[in-house]
C-alpha positions in Angstrom: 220.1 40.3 -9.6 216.6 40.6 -11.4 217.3 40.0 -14.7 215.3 40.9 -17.7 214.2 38.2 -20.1 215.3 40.5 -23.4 218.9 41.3 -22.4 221.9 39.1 -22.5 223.1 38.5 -19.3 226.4 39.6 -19.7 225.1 42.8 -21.1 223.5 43.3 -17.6 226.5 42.6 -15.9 228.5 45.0 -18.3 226.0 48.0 -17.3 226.4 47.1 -13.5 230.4 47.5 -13.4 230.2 49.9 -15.9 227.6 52.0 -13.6 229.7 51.7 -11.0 232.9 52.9 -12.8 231.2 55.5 -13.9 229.6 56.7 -10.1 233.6 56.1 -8.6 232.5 52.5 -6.8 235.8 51.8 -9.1 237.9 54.5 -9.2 240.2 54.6 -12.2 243.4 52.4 -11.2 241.0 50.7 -9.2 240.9 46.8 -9.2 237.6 45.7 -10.7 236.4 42.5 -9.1 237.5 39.2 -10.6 235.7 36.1 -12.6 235.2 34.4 -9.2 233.7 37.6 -7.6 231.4 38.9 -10.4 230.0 35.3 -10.2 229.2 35.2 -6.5 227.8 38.4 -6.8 225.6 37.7 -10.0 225.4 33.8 -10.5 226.5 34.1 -14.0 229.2 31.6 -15.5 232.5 31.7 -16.1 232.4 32.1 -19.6 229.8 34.9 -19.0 231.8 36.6 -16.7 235.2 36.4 -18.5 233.2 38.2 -21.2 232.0 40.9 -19.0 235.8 41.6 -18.4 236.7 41.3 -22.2 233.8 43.6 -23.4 235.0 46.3 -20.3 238.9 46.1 -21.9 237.6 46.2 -25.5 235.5 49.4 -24.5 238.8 51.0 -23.0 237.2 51.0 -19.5 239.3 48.4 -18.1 243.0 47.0 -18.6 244.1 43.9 -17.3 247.0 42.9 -15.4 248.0 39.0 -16.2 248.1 37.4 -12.7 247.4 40.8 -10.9 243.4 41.5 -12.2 241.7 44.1 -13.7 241.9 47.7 -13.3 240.0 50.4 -14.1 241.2 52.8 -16.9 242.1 56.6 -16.7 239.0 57.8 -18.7 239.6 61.0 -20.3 238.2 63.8 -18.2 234.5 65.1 -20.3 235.0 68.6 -21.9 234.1 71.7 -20.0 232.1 74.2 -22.3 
């Protein structure tokens, strides 16, 4: 990844996966890759990637599963008007 100096890693991280939940890469009910994958893919920590998660289930984008993973949540559909 090319990070930028000015943003929090995690906050990068957070825009990624949430970029790609919101372009159907993760569908909702769609497992969202783990700790160990978001930090092969990005070279972040563990603790940096376990908030990425967090911050995605506090948002309401994500649930988690205790020993399954994380999912993807059914987003309300956007209003049609």
């Amino acid at each position: 990844m090319d990070w930028k100096p000015d943003i929090p890693r995690w906050r990068q991280v957070y825009a990624l996966l949430e970029e790609r939940i919101d372009d159907g890469t993760y569908p909702p009910g769609g497992r969202l890759p783990s700790v160990h994958e978001i930090i092969q893919e990005t070279g972040i920590s563990r603790v940096t990637a376990t908030r990425v998660l967090r911050e995605l289930r506090a948002a309401g984008l994500a649930y988690m599963e205790p020993g399954i993973g994380t999912f993807v949540a059914n987003l309300p559909e956007p209003p049609t008007s």
